[in-house]
N, C-alpha and C positions, 0 to 999 in steps of 0.2 A: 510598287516592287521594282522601282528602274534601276534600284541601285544591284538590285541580285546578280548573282549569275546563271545563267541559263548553259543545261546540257547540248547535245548535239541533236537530241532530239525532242527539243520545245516545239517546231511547229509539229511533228508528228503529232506529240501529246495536244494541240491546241485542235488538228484534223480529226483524233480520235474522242473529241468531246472529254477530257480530261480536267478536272478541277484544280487548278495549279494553287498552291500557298508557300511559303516561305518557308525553308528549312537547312538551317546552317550556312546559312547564309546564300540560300540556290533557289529558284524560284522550280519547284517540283509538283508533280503529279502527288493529291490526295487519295484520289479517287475517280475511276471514268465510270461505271455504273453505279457501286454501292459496295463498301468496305464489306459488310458480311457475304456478298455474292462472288466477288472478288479473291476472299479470303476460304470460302466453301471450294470455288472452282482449282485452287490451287492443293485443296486437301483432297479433292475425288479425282481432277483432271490434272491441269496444269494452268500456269500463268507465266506472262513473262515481265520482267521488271525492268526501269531505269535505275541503273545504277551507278551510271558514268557520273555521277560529282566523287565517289568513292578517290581515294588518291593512289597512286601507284610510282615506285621509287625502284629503280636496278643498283642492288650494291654487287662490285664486282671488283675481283684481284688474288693476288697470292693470299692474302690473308683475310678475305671475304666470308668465311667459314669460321674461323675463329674472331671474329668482330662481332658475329651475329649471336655465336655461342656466349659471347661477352656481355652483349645488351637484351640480350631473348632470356625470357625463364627455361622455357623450353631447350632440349637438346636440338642442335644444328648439327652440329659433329656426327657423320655416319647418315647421313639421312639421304639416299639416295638419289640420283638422278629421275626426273620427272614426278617426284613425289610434290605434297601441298605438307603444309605445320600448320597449326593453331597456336599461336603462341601471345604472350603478353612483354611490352615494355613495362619497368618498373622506375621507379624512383629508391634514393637509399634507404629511403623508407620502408617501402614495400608497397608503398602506392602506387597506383596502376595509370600510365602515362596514355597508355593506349593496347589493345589489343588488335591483332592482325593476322591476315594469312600469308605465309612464307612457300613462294615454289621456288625449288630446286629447279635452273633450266640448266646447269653445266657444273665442272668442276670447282669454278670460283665465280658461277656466275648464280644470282638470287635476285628473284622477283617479287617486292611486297605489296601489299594490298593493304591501304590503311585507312582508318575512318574518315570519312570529309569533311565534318566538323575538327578535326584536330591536324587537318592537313599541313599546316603553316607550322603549329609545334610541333610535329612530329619531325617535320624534315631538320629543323631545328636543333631538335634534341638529338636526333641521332648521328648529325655531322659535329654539334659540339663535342657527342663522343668518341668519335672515329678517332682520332688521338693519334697512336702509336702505329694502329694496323694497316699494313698496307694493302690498300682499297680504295675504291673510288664511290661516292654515294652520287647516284644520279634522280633528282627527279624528273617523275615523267609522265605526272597528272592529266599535262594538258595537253599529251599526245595519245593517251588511251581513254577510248571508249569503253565500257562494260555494258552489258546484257546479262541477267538472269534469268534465265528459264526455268521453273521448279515445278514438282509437282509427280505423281504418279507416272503420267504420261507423257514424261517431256522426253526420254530416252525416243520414247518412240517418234516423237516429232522431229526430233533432229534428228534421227535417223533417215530421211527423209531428204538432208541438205548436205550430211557428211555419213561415212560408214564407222568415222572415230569414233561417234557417238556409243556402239555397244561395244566397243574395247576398252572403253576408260572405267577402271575402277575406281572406288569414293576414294578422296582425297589425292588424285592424280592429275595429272597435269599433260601435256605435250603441246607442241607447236602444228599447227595443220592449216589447213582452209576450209573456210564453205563457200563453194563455189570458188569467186577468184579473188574473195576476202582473206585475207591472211590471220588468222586468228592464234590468242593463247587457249586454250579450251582448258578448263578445267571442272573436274566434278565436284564441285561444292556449292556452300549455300548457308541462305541465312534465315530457310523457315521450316526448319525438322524436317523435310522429306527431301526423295532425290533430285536430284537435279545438275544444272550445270553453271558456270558463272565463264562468260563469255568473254576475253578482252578482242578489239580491232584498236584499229588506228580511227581516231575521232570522226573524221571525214568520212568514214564509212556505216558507224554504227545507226545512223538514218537508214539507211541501206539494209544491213545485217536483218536489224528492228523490223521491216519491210517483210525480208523472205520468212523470217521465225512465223511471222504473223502468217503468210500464204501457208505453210507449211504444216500450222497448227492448226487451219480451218475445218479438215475434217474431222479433227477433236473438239472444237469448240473451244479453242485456245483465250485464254483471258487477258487483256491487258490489267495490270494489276498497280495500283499506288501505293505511296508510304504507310496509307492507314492500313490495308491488310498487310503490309511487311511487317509491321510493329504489331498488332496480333498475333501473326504467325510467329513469331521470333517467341511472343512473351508465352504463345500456348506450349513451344519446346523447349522454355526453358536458357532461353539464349541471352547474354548480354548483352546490352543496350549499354552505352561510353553515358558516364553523365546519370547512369540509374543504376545500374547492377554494380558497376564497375565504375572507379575515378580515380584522383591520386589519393583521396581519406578510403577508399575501402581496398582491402589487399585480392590479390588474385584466392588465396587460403579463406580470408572472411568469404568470399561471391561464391567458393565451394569448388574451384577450379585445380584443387590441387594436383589435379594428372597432366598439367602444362606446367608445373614445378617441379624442374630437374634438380634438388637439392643436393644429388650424389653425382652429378655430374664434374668433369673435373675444372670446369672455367668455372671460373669466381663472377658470376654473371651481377650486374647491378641490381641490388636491394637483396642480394643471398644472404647477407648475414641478419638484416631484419625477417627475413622470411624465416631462415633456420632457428632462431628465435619465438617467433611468434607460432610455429611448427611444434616445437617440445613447449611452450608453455600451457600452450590451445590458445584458438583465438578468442576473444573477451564478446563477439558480433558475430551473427552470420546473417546471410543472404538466405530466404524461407523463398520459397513458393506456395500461394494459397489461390483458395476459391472459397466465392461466394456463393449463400444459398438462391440467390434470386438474380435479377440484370440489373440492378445497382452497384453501382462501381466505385470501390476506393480512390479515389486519387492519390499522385501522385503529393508528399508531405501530409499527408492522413496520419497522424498518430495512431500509433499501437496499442492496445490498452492488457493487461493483466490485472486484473482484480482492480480497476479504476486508475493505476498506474503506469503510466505510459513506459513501454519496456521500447521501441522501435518507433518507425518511420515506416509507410509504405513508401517505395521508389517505382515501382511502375501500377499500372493499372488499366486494365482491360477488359471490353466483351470478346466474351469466347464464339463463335457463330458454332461452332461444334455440337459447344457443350451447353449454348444458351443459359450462360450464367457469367456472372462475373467472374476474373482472376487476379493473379497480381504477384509481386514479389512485394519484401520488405525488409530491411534489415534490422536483426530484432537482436536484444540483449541475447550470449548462449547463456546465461543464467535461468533465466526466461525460459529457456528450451528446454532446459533438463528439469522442469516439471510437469505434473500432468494439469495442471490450471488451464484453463483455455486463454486463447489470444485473442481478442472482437478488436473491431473497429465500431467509434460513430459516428452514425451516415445521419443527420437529420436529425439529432437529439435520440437515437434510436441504434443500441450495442450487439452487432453484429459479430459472432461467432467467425473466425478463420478456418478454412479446413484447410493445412499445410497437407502438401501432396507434393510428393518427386512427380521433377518432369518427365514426359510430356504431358502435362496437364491435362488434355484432350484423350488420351489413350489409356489414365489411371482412375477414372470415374468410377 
Protein backbone atom coordinates (compact mmCIF):
# COMPACT_ATOMS: atom_id res chain seq x y z
CA UNK A 1 0.00 0.00 0.00
CA UNK A 2 3.15 2.50 -0.42
CA UNK A 3 1.68 4.03 -3.27
CA UNK A 4 -1.64 5.36 -1.21
CA UNK A 5 -2.24 8.16 0.40
CA UNK A 6 -2.40 8.51 3.95
CA UNK A 7 -4.67 11.12 6.04
CA UNK A 8 -3.31 13.35 8.89
CA UNK A 9 -4.15 10.89 11.10
CA UNK A 10 -2.54 7.32 10.13
CA UNK A 11 -0.44 7.04 12.99
CA UNK A 12 -3.36 7.85 15.33
CA UNK A 13 -5.21 5.02 13.51
CA UNK A 14 -2.09 2.69 13.61
CA UNK A 15 -1.78 3.77 17.87
CA UNK A 16 -5.46 2.99 18.06
CA UNK A 17 -5.04 -0.59 16.72
CA UNK A 18 -7.02 0.20 13.58
CA UNK A 19 -7.19 -2.20 10.55
CA UNK A 20 -6.13 0.09 7.53
CA UNK A 21 -7.02 -1.09 3.71
CA UNK A 22 -7.16 0.73 0.62
CA UNK A 23 -9.87 2.89 -0.35
CA UNK A 24 -9.98 5.30 -3.22
CA UNK A 25 -7.02 5.53 -3.46
CA UNK A 26 -6.10 6.23 0.62
CA UNK A 27 -4.68 3.82 2.74
CA UNK A 28 -7.82 4.08 5.56
CA UNK A 29 -9.30 2.72 8.75
CA UNK A 30 -11.70 -0.74 8.19
CA UNK A 31 -12.32 -1.17 11.35
CA UNK A 32 -10.51 -0.79 15.08
CA UNK A 33 -12.73 -3.30 17.13
CA UNK A 34 -15.55 -4.83 14.93
CA UNK A 35 -17.76 -3.31 12.19
CA UNK A 36 -21.10 -4.41 14.07
CA UNK A 37 -19.79 -2.83 17.64
CA UNK A 38 -18.56 0.01 15.86
CA UNK A 39 -21.52 0.47 13.96
CA UNK A 40 -24.19 -0.38 17.21
CA UNK A 41 -22.12 2.27 19.27
CA UNK A 42 -22.71 5.01 16.72
CA UNK A 43 -26.72 4.11 16.67
CA UNK A 44 -27.11 4.18 20.91
CA UNK A 45 -23.84 6.46 21.64
CA UNK A 46 -21.58 8.00 19.34
CA UNK A 47 -18.60 7.44 17.18
CA UNK A 48 -16.05 9.58 15.59
CA UNK A 49 -14.82 9.15 12.14
CA UNK A 50 -11.76 9.94 9.66
CA UNK A 51 -12.86 11.67 7.01
CA UNK A 52 -10.10 13.91 5.86
CA UNK A 53 -9.44 12.11 2.34
CA UNK A 54 -13.05 13.76 1.59
CA UNK A 55 -12.16 16.93 -0.78
CA UNK A 56 -12.98 20.43 -0.19
CA UNK A 57 -12.90 23.38 -2.80
CA UNK A 58 -13.86 27.65 -1.85
CA UNK A 59 -15.69 29.00 -4.93
CA UNK A 60 -15.81 32.64 -4.28
CA UNK A 61 -16.90 36.23 -6.26
CA UNK A 62 -19.50 38.42 -7.65
CA UNK A 63 -20.95 35.71 -9.46
CA UNK A 64 -20.22 32.78 -7.02
CA UNK A 65 -23.95 32.25 -6.46
CA UNK A 66 -25.12 32.21 -9.68
CA UNK A 67 -22.24 29.68 -10.93
CA UNK A 68 -23.18 27.30 -8.35
CA UNK A 69 -27.03 27.83 -9.28
CA UNK A 70 -25.66 26.81 -12.80
CA UNK A 71 -23.85 23.70 -12.01
CA UNK A 72 -26.05 22.36 -8.65
CA UNK A 73 -29.47 20.75 -9.15
CA UNK A 74 -30.26 22.12 -6.13
CA UNK A 75 -31.32 25.87 -5.42
CA UNK A 76 -28.13 28.11 -4.38
CA UNK A 77 -29.96 31.40 -4.99
CA UNK A 78 -31.53 32.61 -1.56
CA UNK A 79 -29.96 30.07 0.63
CA UNK A 80 -28.74 32.07 3.53
CA UNK A 81 -25.73 32.80 5.39
CA UNK A 82 -24.22 29.90 7.64
CA UNK A 83 -26.63 27.40 6.22
CA UNK A 84 -25.12 23.64 4.54
CA UNK A 85 -27.19 22.18 0.85
CA UNK A 86 -27.20 18.78 -0.29
CA UNK A 87 -26.98 18.96 -3.68
CA UNK A 88 -25.80 16.98 -6.95
CA UNK A 89 -23.59 17.78 -10.05
CA UNK A 90 -24.97 16.54 -13.13
CA UNK A 91 -23.97 15.78 -16.58
CA UNK A 92 -26.22 16.89 -19.82
CA UNK A 93 -27.49 13.95 -19.49
CA UNK A 94 -28.73 13.89 -16.19
CA UNK A 95 -26.13 11.73 -14.90
CA UNK A 96 -24.79 12.23 -11.74
CA UNK A 97 -21.01 13.55 -11.64
CA UNK A 98 -20.83 13.68 -7.99
CA UNK A 99 -23.02 14.65 -5.06
CA UNK A 100 -21.86 17.05 -2.31
CA UNK A 101 -22.53 19.32 0.61
CA UNK A 102 -22.54 23.19 -0.09
CA UNK A 103 -21.95 25.86 3.06
CA UNK A 104 -22.79 29.19 2.61
CA UNK A 105 -19.87 31.10 4.61
CA UNK A 106 -20.55 34.79 3.11
CA UNK A 107 -22.21 36.66 0.50
CA UNK A 108 -20.15 35.37 -2.55
CA UNK A 109 -18.24 33.07 -0.62
CA UNK A 110 -19.08 28.85 -0.59
CA UNK A 111 -17.53 25.94 0.78
CA UNK A 112 -17.93 22.40 -0.89
CA UNK A 113 -17.38 19.25 0.45
CA UNK A 114 -16.92 16.60 -2.26
CA UNK A 115 -16.34 12.75 -2.58
CA UNK A 116 -12.48 11.54 -2.41
CA UNK A 117 -12.85 9.15 -4.77
CA UNK A 118 -13.86 11.82 -7.47
CA UNK A 119 -11.55 14.50 -6.08
CA UNK A 120 -9.41 15.06 -9.30
CA UNK A 121 -12.91 15.07 -11.58
CA UNK A 122 -14.58 16.91 -9.75
CA UNK A 123 -12.37 19.93 -9.44
CA UNK A 124 -12.05 19.36 -13.09
CA UNK A 125 -15.35 19.56 -14.10
CA UNK A 126 -16.35 22.29 -12.38
CA UNK A 127 -13.46 24.76 -13.48
CA UNK A 128 -14.04 23.50 -16.93
CA UNK A 129 -17.32 25.02 -16.22
CA UNK A 130 -16.84 28.16 -14.51
CA UNK A 131 -16.90 29.75 -18.04
CA UNK A 132 -18.37 33.15 -18.11
CA UNK A 133 -19.04 33.66 -14.27
CA UNK A 134 -17.04 35.69 -12.38
CA UNK A 135 -15.39 33.64 -9.59
CA UNK A 136 -12.66 32.03 -8.46
CA UNK A 137 -12.61 28.08 -7.89
CA UNK A 138 -10.14 27.19 -5.22
CA UNK A 139 -9.10 23.93 -4.02
CA UNK A 140 -8.32 23.14 -0.75
CA UNK A 141 -8.21 19.34 -0.01
CA UNK A 142 -4.89 19.28 1.23
CA UNK A 143 -5.38 22.06 3.55
CA UNK A 144 -8.42 20.66 5.48
CA UNK A 145 -8.65 18.14 7.75
CA UNK A 146 -12.28 16.70 8.66
CA UNK A 147 -13.63 14.76 11.61
CA UNK A 148 -17.03 13.16 12.16
CA UNK A 149 -18.52 12.75 15.21
CA UNK A 150 -22.12 11.17 14.99
CA UNK A 151 -24.38 9.55 16.92
CA UNK A 152 -27.09 10.21 19.77
CA UNK A 153 -24.54 11.68 22.09
CA UNK A 154 -22.20 13.40 20.20
CA UNK A 155 -24.05 16.89 20.96
CA UNK A 156 -23.33 16.19 24.17
CA UNK A 157 -19.49 15.30 23.86
CA UNK A 158 -18.64 18.40 22.12
CA UNK A 159 -20.46 20.19 24.21
CA UNK A 160 -17.71 19.63 26.40
CA UNK A 161 -14.79 21.27 23.92
CA UNK A 162 -17.16 24.18 22.47
CA UNK A 163 -20.61 25.74 23.82
CA UNK A 164 -21.37 25.93 19.65
CA UNK A 165 -22.14 22.66 19.87
CA UNK A 166 -26.07 23.15 21.23
CA UNK A 167 -26.55 26.29 19.10
CA UNK A 168 -26.03 24.73 15.74
CA UNK A 169 -29.15 23.44 14.15
CA UNK A 170 -29.10 20.36 11.49
CA UNK A 171 -27.76 21.58 8.43
CA UNK A 172 -25.93 24.64 9.73
CA UNK A 173 -22.72 25.72 9.67
CA UNK A 174 -20.36 28.65 11.33
CA UNK A 175 -16.74 29.32 11.87
CA UNK A 176 -15.55 28.86 15.68
CA UNK A 177 -12.81 27.00 17.79
CA UNK A 178 -12.29 24.14 20.04
CA UNK A 179 -9.96 25.27 22.16
CA UNK A 180 -7.32 27.24 20.05
CA UNK A 181 -8.30 24.90 16.94
CA UNK A 182 -9.95 27.06 14.41
CA UNK A 183 -12.61 25.00 13.19
CA UNK A 184 -15.63 25.01 10.39
CA UNK A 185 -18.29 23.13 12.53
CA UNK A 186 -21.04 21.93 10.85
CA UNK A 187 -24.07 19.82 11.67
CA UNK A 188 -24.15 17.09 9.45
CA UNK A 189 -23.46 13.71 8.48
CA UNK A 190 -23.19 10.64 6.63
CA UNK A 191 -24.97 7.82 8.95
CA UNK A 192 -28.75 8.97 9.60
CA UNK A 193 -28.41 10.24 13.08
CA UNK A 194 -27.16 13.51 14.63
CA UNK A 195 -24.19 14.74 14.58
CA UNK A 196 -21.30 16.94 13.48
CA UNK A 197 -18.71 17.07 10.47
CA UNK A 198 -15.72 18.85 11.83
CA UNK A 199 -13.14 20.72 9.24
CA UNK A 200 -9.48 22.19 10.89
CA UNK A 201 -6.42 22.86 9.04
CA UNK A 202 -4.59 19.28 8.37
CA UNK A 203 -1.85 20.00 10.91
CA UNK A 204 -4.23 19.97 13.57
CA UNK A 205 -6.78 17.31 12.95
CA UNK A 206 -4.27 14.61 14.99
CA UNK A 207 -4.87 17.02 17.66
CA UNK A 208 -8.70 17.96 17.29
CA UNK A 209 -8.92 13.59 16.91
CA UNK A 210 -7.02 13.58 20.37
CA UNK A 211 -9.46 16.00 22.48
CA UNK A 212 -12.89 14.42 20.67
CA UNK A 213 -11.63 11.25 21.88
CA UNK A 214 -10.61 12.61 25.86
CA UNK A 215 -13.91 14.29 25.81
CA UNK A 216 -15.97 11.36 24.52
CA UNK A 217 -14.49 8.89 27.31
CA UNK A 218 -17.13 9.30 29.79
CA UNK A 219 -19.58 8.19 27.09
CA UNK A 220 -17.59 5.54 25.79
CA UNK A 221 -16.91 7.34 22.60
CA UNK A 222 -16.09 4.73 19.51
CA UNK A 223 -13.42 5.17 17.04
CA UNK A 224 -15.31 4.04 13.98
CA UNK A 225 -14.12 2.77 10.30
CA UNK A 226 -15.19 2.79 6.62
CA UNK A 227 -16.91 -0.62 7.35
CA UNK A 228 -19.59 0.80 9.83
CA UNK A 229 -19.83 4.10 7.71
CA UNK A 230 -20.85 2.12 4.77
CA UNK A 231 -23.57 0.35 7.05
CA UNK A 232 -24.58 3.23 8.53
CA UNK A 233 -25.18 5.22 5.35
CA UNK A 234 -26.83 1.95 3.59
CA UNK A 235 -29.16 1.31 7.01
CA UNK A 236 -30.46 5.31 6.19
CA UNK A 237 -30.77 5.09 2.98
CA UNK A 238 -28.00 7.38 1.82
CA UNK A 239 -25.91 7.39 -1.43
CA UNK A 240 -22.93 5.78 -1.87
CA UNK A 241 -20.96 7.79 -5.58
CA UNK A 242 -20.25 4.41 -7.69
CA UNK A 243 -23.62 2.51 -6.21
CA UNK A 244 -26.85 4.58 -5.70
CA UNK A 245 -25.67 7.28 -7.77
CA UNK A 246 -23.07 7.65 -11.01
CA UNK A 247 -23.11 9.35 -14.26
CA UNK A 248 -25.72 6.08 -15.96
CA UNK A 249 -28.16 6.72 -12.87
CA UNK A 250 -29.96 10.25 -12.56
CA UNK A 251 -30.42 12.09 -9.24
CA UNK A 252 -34.72 11.27 -10.29
CA UNK A 253 -33.78 7.28 -10.97
CA UNK A 254 -31.82 7.07 -6.94
CA UNK A 255 -35.21 8.90 -5.89
CA UNK A 256 -33.46 12.14 -4.86
CA UNK A 257 -35.94 14.38 -6.55
CA UNK A 258 -36.22 17.13 -3.45
CA UNK A 259 -32.37 18.18 -4.68
CA UNK A 260 -34.06 18.82 -8.15
CA UNK A 261 -34.88 22.57 -8.42
CA UNK A 262 -36.59 22.15 -11.95
CA UNK A 263 -38.69 25.53 -11.44
CA UNK A 264 -35.84 27.16 -10.51
CA UNK A 265 -34.82 29.90 -12.72
CA UNK A 266 -30.98 29.11 -13.73
CA UNK A 267 -30.88 26.62 -16.62
CA UNK A 268 -28.56 24.35 -14.24
CA UNK A 269 -26.59 21.49 -16.21
CA UNK A 270 -28.50 18.34 -17.31
CA UNK A 271 -32.25 20.57 -16.53
CA UNK A 272 -33.49 19.80 -19.69
CA UNK A 273 -32.73 15.95 -19.43
CA UNK A 274 -34.10 15.91 -16.00
CA UNK A 275 -37.30 17.83 -17.07
CA UNK A 276 -37.74 15.27 -19.50
CA UNK A 277 -37.15 12.26 -17.67
CA UNK A 278 -39.48 14.15 -14.75
CA UNK A 279 -42.99 14.21 -17.11
CA UNK A 280 -41.98 10.91 -18.88
CA UNK A 281 -41.19 8.99 -15.40
CA UNK A 282 -38.16 7.40 -15.05
CA UNK A 283 -37.82 3.83 -17.02
CA UNK A 284 -35.38 2.55 -13.32
CA UNK A 285 -35.28 3.31 -9.85
CA UNK A 286 -33.16 2.96 -6.87
CA UNK A 287 -35.34 0.22 -4.22
CA UNK A 288 -34.18 -0.32 -0.92
CA UNK A 289 -34.55 -3.90 0.57
CA UNK A 290 -33.92 -6.53 3.13
CA UNK A 291 -33.24 -9.87 3.73
CA UNK A 292 -34.86 -12.58 5.60
CA UNK A 293 -31.76 -13.90 7.21
CA UNK A 294 -27.62 -12.57 7.47
CA UNK A 295 -27.00 -13.61 3.93
CA UNK A 296 -26.06 -10.85 1.94
CA UNK A 297 -26.70 -9.73 -1.75
CA UNK A 298 -23.89 -8.41 -3.22
CA UNK A 299 -23.11 -6.00 -4.90
CA UNK A 300 -23.99 -7.00 -9.16
CA UNK A 301 -26.34 -9.81 -7.76
CA UNK A 302 -29.07 -9.87 -10.26
CA UNK A 303 -32.74 -9.26 -9.68
CA UNK A 304 -34.94 -11.87 -10.58
CA UNK A 305 -38.98 -11.49 -11.26
CA UNK A 306 -40.48 -14.52 -12.08
CA UNK A 307 -36.89 -16.10 -13.31
CA UNK A 308 -36.30 -12.67 -15.14
CA UNK A 309 -33.72 -10.52 -14.33
CA UNK A 310 -35.63 -7.06 -13.96
CA UNK A 311 -32.36 -5.10 -11.96
CA UNK A 312 -29.00 -5.22 -10.33
CA UNK A 313 -28.28 -4.98 -6.66
CA UNK A 314 -25.65 -1.86 -6.16
CA UNK A 315 -25.08 -2.07 -2.61
CA UNK A 316 -25.18 -4.71 0.11
CA UNK A 317 -25.03 -5.15 3.64
CA UNK A 318 -25.41 -6.47 7.40
CA UNK A 319 -27.58 -4.56 9.42
CA UNK A 320 -26.16 -4.97 13.16
CA UNK A 321 -29.68 -3.30 14.15
CA UNK A 322 -31.71 -5.40 12.46
CA UNK A 323 -29.50 -8.63 12.14
CA UNK A 324 -30.34 -9.29 8.87
CA UNK A 325 -29.27 -8.47 5.52
CA UNK A 326 -30.10 -5.06 3.24
CA UNK A 327 -29.31 -3.44 0.33
CA UNK A 328 -30.33 -1.19 -2.46
CA UNK A 329 -30.78 -2.16 -6.32
CA UNK A 330 -31.81 -0.71 -9.18
CA UNK A 331 -34.72 -2.45 -10.62
CA UNK A 332 -36.76 -1.99 -13.85
CA UNK A 333 -40.16 0.75 -12.64
CA UNK A 334 -42.12 -1.76 -14.80
CA UNK A 335 -41.06 -4.29 -12.35
CA UNK A 336 -42.39 -2.06 -9.48
CA UNK A 337 -45.76 -1.40 -10.58
CA UNK A 338 -46.66 -4.93 -10.00
CA UNK A 339 -47.49 -6.94 -7.17
CA UNK A 340 -45.00 -10.11 -8.32
CA UNK A 341 -42.31 -10.30 -5.99
CA UNK A 342 -38.40 -9.35 -6.54
CA UNK A 343 -35.87 -12.49 -4.95
CA UNK A 344 -32.42 -12.66 -5.58
CA UNK A 345 -30.10 -15.94 -5.86
CA UNK A 346 -27.86 -16.44 -3.17
CA UNK A 347 -26.35 -20.17 -3.57
CA UNK A 348 -28.60 -21.77 -6.16
CA UNK A 349 -31.36 -20.70 -3.70
CA UNK A 350 -34.45 -17.55 -4.60
CA UNK A 351 -34.70 -15.27 -2.03
CA UNK A 352 -37.63 -12.86 -1.61
CA UNK A 353 -36.81 -8.92 -1.42
CA UNK A 354 -38.64 -6.95 1.13
CA UNK A 355 -38.46 -3.32 -0.38
CA UNK A 356 -38.88 -0.86 2.59
CA UNK A 357 -38.31 3.12 2.74
CA UNK A 358 -35.54 4.23 4.50
CA UNK A 359 -34.25 4.07 7.24
CA UNK A 360 -34.21 0.47 6.99
CA UNK A 361 -33.38 -0.07 10.75
CA UNK A 362 -36.31 2.04 12.03
CA UNK A 363 -39.20 0.53 9.39
CA UNK A 364 -38.99 -3.32 10.62
Amino acid sequence: MSDLKRTPLFEFHRSHGARMVPFGGWEMPVQYTSILAEHRAVRDNAGLFDVCHMGEILVEGPQAESFLDYLLTNRVTGLTEGKALYAMMCTEEGGVVDDLILYRLGPNRFFLCINAGNNDSDIEWIQAHQGRFDCTVAPLSAAYGLLALQGPNAQRILERLTPEASKLKRFRCRDTAIGDIEVLLSRTGYTGEDGFEIYCQTARAAELAGNIVSAGEPDGLALCGLGARDSLRLEAGLPLYGHEIDTEISPLQAGFDAVVKLDKEADFIGKSALAAEAAQGVRRRIIFFRLPDRRIARTGTPVLQQGKAVGIVRSGAFSPILERAIGSALVDAAALETDLPLCVDLRGKQISLECAAPPLHKTA
